[in-house]
C-alpha positions in Angstrom: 90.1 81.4 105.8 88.4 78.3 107.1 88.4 76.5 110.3 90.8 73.6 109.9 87.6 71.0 110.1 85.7 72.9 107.3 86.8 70.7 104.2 86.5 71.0 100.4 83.2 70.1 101.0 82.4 72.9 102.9 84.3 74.8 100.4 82.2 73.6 97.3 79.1 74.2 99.1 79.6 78.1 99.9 81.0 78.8 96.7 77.4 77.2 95.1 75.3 79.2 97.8 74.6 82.7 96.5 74.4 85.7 98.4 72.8 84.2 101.2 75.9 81.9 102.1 77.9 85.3 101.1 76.2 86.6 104.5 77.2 83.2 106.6 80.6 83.8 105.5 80.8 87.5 106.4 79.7 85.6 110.1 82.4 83.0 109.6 84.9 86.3 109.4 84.0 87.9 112.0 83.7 84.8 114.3 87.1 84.2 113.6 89.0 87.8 113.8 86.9 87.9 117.3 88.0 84.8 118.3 91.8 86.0 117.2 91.1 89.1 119.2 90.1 87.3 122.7 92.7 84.9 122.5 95.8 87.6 121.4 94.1 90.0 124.1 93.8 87.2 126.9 97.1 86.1 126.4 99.0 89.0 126.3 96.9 89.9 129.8 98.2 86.8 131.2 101.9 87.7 131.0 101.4 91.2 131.8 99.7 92.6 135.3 100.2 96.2 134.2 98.1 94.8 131.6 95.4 93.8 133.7 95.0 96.6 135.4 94.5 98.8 132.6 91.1 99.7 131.3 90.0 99.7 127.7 89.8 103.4 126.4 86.5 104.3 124.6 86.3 105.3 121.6 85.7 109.1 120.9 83.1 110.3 119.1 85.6 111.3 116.5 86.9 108.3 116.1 82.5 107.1 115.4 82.1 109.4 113.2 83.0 110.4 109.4 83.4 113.6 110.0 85.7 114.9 113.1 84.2 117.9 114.7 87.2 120.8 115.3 87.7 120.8 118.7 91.6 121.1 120.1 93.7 117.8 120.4 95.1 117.4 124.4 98.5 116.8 122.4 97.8 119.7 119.7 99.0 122.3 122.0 102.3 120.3 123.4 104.7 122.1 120.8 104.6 125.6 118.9 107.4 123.9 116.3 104.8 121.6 114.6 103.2 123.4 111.8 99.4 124.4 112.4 96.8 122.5 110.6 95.7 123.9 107.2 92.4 125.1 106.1 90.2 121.8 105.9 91.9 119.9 108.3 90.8 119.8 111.7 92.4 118.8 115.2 91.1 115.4 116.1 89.4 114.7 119.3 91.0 111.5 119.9 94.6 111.3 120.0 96.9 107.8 121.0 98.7 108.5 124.8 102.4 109.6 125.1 102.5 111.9 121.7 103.8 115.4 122.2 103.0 116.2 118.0 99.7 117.3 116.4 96.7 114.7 115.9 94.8 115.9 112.9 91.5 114.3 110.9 90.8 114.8 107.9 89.3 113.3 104.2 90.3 112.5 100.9 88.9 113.7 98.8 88.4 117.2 100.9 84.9 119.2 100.2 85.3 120.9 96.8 87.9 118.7 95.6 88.4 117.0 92.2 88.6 113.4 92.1 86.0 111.6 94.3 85.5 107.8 93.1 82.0 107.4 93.1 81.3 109.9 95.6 83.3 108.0 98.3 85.2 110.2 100.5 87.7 108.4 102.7 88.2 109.6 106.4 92.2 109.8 107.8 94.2 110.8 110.1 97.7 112.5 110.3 100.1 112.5 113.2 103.1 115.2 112.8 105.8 115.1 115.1 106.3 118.3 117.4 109.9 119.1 115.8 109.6 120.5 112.7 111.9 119.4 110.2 115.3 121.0 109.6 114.9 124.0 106.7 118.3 122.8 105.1 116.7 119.4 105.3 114.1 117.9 102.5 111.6 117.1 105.0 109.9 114.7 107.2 109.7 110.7 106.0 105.9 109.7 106.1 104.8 106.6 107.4 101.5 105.3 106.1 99.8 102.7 108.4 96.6 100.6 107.4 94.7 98.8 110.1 93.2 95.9 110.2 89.7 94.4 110.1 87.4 95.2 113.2 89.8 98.1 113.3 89.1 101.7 113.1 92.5 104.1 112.2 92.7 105.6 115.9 92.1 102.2 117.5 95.4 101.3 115.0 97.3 104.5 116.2 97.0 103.6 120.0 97.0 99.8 120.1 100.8 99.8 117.9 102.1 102.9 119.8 103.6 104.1 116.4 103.5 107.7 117.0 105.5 108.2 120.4 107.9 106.3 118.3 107.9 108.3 115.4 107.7 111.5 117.0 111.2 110.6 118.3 112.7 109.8 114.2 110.9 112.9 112.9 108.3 110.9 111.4 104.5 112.1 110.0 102.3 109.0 110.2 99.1 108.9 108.2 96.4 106.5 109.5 93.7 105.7 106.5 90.2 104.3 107.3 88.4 101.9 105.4 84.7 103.0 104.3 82.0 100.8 106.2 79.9 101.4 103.5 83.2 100.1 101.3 83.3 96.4 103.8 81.3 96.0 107.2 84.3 94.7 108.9 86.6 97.9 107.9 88.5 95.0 105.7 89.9 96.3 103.3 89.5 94.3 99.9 92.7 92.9 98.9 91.4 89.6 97.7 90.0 91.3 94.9 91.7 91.4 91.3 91.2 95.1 90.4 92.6 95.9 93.5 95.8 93.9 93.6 96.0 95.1 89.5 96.0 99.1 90.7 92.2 99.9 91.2 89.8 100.7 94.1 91.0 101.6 97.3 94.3 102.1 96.3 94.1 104.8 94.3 92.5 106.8 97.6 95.4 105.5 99.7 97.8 106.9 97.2 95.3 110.3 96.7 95.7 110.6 100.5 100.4 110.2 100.5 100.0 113.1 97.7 97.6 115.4 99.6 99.6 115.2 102.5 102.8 115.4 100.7 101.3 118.6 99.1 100.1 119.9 102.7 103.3 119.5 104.6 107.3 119.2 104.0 107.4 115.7 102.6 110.5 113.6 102.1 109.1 112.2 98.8 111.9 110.0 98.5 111.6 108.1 102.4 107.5 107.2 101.8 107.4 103.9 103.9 104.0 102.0 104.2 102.7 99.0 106.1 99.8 97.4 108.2 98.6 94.4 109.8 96.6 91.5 108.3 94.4 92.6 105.9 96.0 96.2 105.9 99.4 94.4 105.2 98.3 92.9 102.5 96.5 96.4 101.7 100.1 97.9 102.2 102.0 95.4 99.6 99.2 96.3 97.0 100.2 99.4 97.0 103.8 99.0 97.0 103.6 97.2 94.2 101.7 98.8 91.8 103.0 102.4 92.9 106.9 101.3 93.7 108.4 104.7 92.6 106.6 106.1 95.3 107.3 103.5 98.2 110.6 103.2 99.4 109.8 100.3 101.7 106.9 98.1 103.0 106.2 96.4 106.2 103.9 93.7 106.7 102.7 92.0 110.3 100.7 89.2 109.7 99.8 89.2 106.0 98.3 87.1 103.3 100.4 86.4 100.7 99.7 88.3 97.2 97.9 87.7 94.3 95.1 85.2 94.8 91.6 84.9 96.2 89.6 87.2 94.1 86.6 86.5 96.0 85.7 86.4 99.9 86.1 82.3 99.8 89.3 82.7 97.8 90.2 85.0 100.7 89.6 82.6 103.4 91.5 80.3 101.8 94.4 81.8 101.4 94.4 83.2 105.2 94.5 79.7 106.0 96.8 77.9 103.0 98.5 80.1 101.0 98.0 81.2 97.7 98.9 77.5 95.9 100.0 78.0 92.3 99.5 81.6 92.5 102.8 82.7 94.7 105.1 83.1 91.7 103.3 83.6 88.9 101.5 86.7 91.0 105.2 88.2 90.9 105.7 87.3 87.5 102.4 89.4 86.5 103.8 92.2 88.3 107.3 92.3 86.2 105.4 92.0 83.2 103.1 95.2 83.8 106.5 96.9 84.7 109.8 95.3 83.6 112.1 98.0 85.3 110.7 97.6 88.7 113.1 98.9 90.9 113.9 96.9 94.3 111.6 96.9 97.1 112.6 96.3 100.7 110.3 94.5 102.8 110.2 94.0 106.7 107.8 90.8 107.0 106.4 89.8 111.0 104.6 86.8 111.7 103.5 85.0 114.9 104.0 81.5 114.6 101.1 81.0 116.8 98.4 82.5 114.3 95.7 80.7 113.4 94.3 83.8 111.3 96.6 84.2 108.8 98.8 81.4 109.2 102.7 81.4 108.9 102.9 79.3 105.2 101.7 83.0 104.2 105.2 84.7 105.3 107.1 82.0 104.0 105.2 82.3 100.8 105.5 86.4 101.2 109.3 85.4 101.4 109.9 83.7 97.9 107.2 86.2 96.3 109.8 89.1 97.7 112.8 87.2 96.6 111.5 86.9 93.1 110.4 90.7 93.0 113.9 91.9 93.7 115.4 89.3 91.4 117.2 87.2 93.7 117.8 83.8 93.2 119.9 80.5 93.9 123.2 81.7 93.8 122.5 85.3 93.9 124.7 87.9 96.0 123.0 87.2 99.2 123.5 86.0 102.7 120.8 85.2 105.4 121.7 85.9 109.0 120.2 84.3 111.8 119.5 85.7 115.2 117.8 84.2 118.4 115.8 86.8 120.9 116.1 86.2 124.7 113.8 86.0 126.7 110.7 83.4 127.7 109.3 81.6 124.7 106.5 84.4 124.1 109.3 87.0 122.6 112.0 84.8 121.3 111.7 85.7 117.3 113.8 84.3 114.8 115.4 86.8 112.4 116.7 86.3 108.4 117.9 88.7 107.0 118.2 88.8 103.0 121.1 91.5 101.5 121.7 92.4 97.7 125.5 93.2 98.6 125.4 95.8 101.9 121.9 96.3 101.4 119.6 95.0 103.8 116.6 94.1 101.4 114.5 91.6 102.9 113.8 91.1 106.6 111.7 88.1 108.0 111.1 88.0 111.8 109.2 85.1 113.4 107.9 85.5 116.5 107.4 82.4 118.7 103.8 81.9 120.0 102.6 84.8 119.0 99.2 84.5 117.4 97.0 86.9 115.5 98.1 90.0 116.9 100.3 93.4 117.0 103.5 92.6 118.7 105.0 94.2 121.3 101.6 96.2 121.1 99.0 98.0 123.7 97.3 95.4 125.4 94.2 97.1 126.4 93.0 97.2 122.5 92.2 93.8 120.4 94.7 92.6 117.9 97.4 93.5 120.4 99.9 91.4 122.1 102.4 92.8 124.7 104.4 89.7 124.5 107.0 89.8 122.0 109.3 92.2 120.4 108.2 95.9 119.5 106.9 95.4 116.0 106.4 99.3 115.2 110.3 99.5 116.5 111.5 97.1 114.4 109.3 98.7 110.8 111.0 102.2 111.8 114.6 100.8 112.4 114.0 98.9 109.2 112.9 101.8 107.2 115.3 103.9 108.6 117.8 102.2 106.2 116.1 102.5 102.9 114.9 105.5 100.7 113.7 105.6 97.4 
């Protein structure tokens, strides 16, 4: 992504630079998501005095380091129904307000276990609600959440408010962190070309939904995953190259998929779209796997974002289309619906169905910039303004399963 008064010439001159412009643009990045940050945090203060009054929470010193020290969650204790921690997992330190379930931390891959890439060991953590599930039933749905860049996973947790909602649904959340060693900004790489194909930090994200799956009762077939920004477009990666295992995919504020493969690549698709790249990305995908079943999507965008700007979701919108086969004069209607409210929460809502199945949901979200909405205010990338985005991803994948 480039500001808009950085031309081709601009362009042209980075991408002749070497590693020391690699460094300027890593600046460029960061100058950018902070900027994003102030403005989504100052404007969501403005419209909110609650907000105002509320003071940033530190970060723990779990949530600093790699390794969580076992000392007992405040909510860890709240319910004797959730199912203790196993061996190797311990009760994080840190835990989002408002959650009644266990807060765990934990790694993949665990001491002693096969399978470490390169010797990388990936830090998460795992919210389970305080109800266990039913024993007739086949167990909890799992919702897998990747944060954003200048994001840790706890910071993620709190600033969407996801588990006191999915404590309520019966849901286990699971909250990946990207390796600093891995990108400086936590970004996680989704420019790059093994990673959309399959490779690097997917397969960790996918280790971790089948070591939890293992650990506790797992609905294997309602396995939903999404994120923010670079964590959305994290979140379609893996939905695409692992679709028999994802039943649905939300993305707030994402690139669109299949282009960049490189860090200027990447900032120009933040800021234009992926040009020629949109369908032919897709038609890559059905090549590598013909019977690719359908994928429901849930995509959120602030029409105000100057991050990732909106030509990504409408571009996100065809490249969905295209994956689940719909076109002109396919069996499918678009709704249209109009929120109430001031101009800061009014969204704009089509709705894509293959018959009575809901398959493709786009929201827009007036004003809104670069931002969580509906979020916790108090925490960057967080708007209060505006619908409840991790509402609307659990009412959404409340309707699909795999």
């Amino acid at each position: 992504m480039v500001r808009s008064t950085m031309g081709a010439r601009m362009l042209r001159s980075l991408l002749r630079s070497g590693k020391a412009q690699q460094r300027s643009v890593g600046k460029l990045v960061t100058g950018l998501l902070t900027a994003a940050a102030k403005s989504a945090k100052a404007g969501a203060k403005a419209g909110a005095k609650a907000a105002k009054a509320k003071p940033a929470k530190p970060r723990s010193a779990a949530a600093r380091s790699v390794k969580a020290r076992a000392v007992p969650s405040r909510s860890a204790g709240a319910s004797s129904k959730a199912k203790p921690a196993p061996a190797g997992v311990a009760a994080a330190t840190h835990a989002p307000p408002s959650a009644p379930g266990l807060w765990l931390a934990s790694h993949y891959p665990s001491r002693g276990e096969p399978g470490a890439l390169g010797g990388k060991r990936m830090s998460y953590w795992l919210y389970l609600p305080h109800e266990a599930p039913a024993v007739e039933s086949a167990g909890m749905p799992l919702l897998v959440m990747l944060h954003g860049c200048q994001q840790t996973a706890t910071q993620f947790a709190q600033g969407t408010r996801m588990n006191a909602l999915a404590d309520k649904a019966g849901y286990a959340v699971v909250y990946p962190q990207q390796l600093l060693s891995s990108q400086a900004q936590r970004c996680w790489k989704w420019y790059d070309k093994s990673t959309q194909e399959g490779g690097g930090d997917v397969r960790m994200i996918v280790g971790i939904i089948d070591k939890v799956a293992q650990q506790y009762r797992i609905d294997r077939r309602r396995i939903y995953i999404c994120g923010i920004s670079a964590g959305a477009a994290m979140a379609y990666i893996v939905a695409l190259n692992h679709p028999e295992l994802i039943a649905a995919a939300g993305l707030h504020s994402a690139p669109a998929f299949g282009a960049g493969h490189n860090v200027i690549g990447a900032l120009g698709v933040m800021q234009h779209g992926a040009g020629l790249r949109v369908e032919r990305a897709i038609h890559e995908v059905l090549l590598r796997e013909p019977r690719f079943p359908s994928l429901p999507t849930i995509l959120i965008q602030g029409m105000g974002d100057q991050v990732v700007r909106p030509i990504n979701q409408s571009q996100l919108t065809r490249q969905s289309l295209m994956l689940n086969r719909l076109q002109v004069g396919a069996d499918y209607k678009v709704t249209h619906k109009a929120g109430r409210g001031n101009s800061h929460n009014r969204q704009d809502i089509h709705d894509f169905y293959i018959g009575r199945k809901l398959i493709l949901r786009v929201a827009q979200v007036a004003r809104l910039e670069h931002a969580w909405s509906g979020g916790d205010p108090s925490l960057a990338f967080n708007a209060k303004a505006g619908p409840d985005a991790s509402k609307m991803m659990l009412d959404f994948f409340g309707r699909h399963r795999r």
